[in-house]
C-alpha positions in Angstrom: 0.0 0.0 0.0 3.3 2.4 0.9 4.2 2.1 -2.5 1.0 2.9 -4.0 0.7 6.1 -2.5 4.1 6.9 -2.8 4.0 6.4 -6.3 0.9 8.0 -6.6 2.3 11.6 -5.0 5.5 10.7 -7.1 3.2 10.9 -10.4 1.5 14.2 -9.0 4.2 16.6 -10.5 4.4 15.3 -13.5 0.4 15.4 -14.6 0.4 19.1 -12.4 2.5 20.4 -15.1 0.0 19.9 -17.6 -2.0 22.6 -16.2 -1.3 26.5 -15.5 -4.2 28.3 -14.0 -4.6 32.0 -12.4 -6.9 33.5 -9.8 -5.6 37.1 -10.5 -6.2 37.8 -13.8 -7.3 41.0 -15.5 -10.5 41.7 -17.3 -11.3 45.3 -18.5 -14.1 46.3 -20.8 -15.3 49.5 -22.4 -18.6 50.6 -24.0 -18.3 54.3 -24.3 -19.8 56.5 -26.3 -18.2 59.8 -27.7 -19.1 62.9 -26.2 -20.4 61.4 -23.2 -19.0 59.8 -19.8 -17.1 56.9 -20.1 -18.1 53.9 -19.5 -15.4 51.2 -18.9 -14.7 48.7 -15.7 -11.5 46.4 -14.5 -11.9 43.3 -12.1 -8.8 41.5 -11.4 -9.9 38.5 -9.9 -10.4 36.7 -13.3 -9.8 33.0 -12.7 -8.3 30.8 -15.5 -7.9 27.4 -16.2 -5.5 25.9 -19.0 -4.6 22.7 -19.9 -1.0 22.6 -22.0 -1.2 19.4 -22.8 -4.7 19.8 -24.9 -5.4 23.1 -25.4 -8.8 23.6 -23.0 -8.8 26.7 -21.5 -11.9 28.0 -18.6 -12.2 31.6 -18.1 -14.7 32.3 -15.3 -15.4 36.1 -13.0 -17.8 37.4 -11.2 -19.7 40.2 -12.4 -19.9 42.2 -9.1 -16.2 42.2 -8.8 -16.0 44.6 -11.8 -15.1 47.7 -10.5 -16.0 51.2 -12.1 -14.4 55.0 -11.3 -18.0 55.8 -10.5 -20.2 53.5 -7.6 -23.4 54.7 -8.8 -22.6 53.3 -12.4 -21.4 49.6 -10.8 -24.6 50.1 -9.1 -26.8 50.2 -12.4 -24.3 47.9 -13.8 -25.2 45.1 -11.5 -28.6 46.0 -10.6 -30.0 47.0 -13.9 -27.9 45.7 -16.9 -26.1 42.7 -15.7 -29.0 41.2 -12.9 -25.2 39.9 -11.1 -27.6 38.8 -8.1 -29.2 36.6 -10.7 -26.6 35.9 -13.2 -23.7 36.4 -11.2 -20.9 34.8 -13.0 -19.3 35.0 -16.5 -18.2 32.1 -18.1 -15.7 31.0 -21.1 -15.1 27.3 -22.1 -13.0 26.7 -25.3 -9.9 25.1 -26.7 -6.9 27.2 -27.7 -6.9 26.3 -32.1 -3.4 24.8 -33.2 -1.6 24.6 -30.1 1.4 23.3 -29.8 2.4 24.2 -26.2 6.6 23.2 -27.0 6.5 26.0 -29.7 5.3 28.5 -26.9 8.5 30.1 -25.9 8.9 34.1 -24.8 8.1 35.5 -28.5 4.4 36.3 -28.7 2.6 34.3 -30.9 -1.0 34.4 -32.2 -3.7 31.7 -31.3 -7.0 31.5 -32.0 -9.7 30.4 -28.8 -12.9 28.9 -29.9 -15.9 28.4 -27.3 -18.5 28.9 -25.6 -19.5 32.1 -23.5 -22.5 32.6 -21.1 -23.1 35.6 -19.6 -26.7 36.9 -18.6 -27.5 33.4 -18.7 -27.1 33.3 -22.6 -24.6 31.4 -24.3 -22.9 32.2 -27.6 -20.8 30.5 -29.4 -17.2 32.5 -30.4 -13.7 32.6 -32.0 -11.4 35.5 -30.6 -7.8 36.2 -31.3 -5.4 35.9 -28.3 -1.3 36.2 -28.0 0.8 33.6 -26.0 4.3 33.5 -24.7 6.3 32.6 -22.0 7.6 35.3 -19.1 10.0 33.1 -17.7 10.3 29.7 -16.9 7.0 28.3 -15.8 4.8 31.1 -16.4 2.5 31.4 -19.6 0.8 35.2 -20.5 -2.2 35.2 -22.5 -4.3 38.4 -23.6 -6.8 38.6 -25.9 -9.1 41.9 -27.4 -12.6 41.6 -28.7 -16.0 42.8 -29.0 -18.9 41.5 -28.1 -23.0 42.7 -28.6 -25.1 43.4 -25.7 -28.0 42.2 -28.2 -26.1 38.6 -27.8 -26.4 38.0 -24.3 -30.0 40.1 -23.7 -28.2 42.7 -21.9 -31.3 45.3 -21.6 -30.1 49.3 -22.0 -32.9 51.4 -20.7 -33.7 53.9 -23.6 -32.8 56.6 -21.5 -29.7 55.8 -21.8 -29.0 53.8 -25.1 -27.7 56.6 -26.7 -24.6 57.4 -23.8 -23.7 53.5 -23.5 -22.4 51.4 -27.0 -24.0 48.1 -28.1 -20.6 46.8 -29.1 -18.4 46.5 -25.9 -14.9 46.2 -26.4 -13.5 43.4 -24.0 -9.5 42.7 -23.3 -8.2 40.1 -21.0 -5.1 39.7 -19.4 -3.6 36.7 -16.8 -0.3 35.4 -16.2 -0.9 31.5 -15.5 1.3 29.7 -13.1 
């Protein structure tokens, strides 16, 4: 029985290097309007999930941990737009195209992720751009820019509003995976 578990925490390592992950990364978004008040937010407690050895990559925050430069708009952002009480997490499951993690060295190189995104409860099918590369030894930076629709997900604007706030919302990630 020794052995078993000895090899067992012996073989631990080895598979543990197959997956990098993060609980600090960055996600910012932006869906300003010109001539009006910005709207933009940042919440670094993004939480990634990547298997080298495959490809599969989980991206998954919570919406009330976005943070704005103004509390009354997290308040309408959470409360009005985004219903965070009753969709309170956001939610990215793909697989990293082409991957061929021994080419992945500190020279940025381009990748395409393919998945699946809910947010507001609505999930969408998508294909975004990202850049890989290695900061040092065991470390693995991704970051990706894209848009997505409010229209897609059933994110409501108020009419009041719809003319200060832009349907298209420009989204960029950033994590460092360990």
């Amino acid at each position: 029985m020794k052995k078993i578990v000895l090899l067992f925490f012996l073989s631990f390592p080895i598979v543990a290097q197959d997956k990098k992950m993060t609980t600090n990364g960055r996600i910012t978004f932006e869906a300003s309007v010109p001539f009006y008040e910005a709207v933009a937010a940042e919440n670094n407690k993004l939480h990634v999930f990547f298997n080298t050895k495959n490809g599969n990559i989980t991206f998954v925050t919570l919406i009330q941990d976005f943070q704005f430069e103004r509390s009354l708009m997290q308040d309408h952002f959470n409360a009005n737009y985004m219903e965070s009480k009753k969709y309170p997490k956001a939610i990215f499951k793909g697989q990293i195209e082409k991957l061929s993690f021994q080419k992945i060295n500190d020279i940025p190189n381009e990748y395409y992720i393919k998945g699946k995104i809910n947010i507001h409860g609505v999930t969408k099918n998508i294909r975004v751009p990202a850049t890989l590369y290695k900061t040092n030894k065991d470390k693995i930076s991704i970051q990706s820019d894209f848009t997505l629709n409010t229209d897609d997900f059933k994110i409501d604007i108020p009419f009041i509003v719809r003319s200060k706030i832009s349907k298209n919302v420009n989204v960029s990630v950033n994590a460092e995976l360990q």
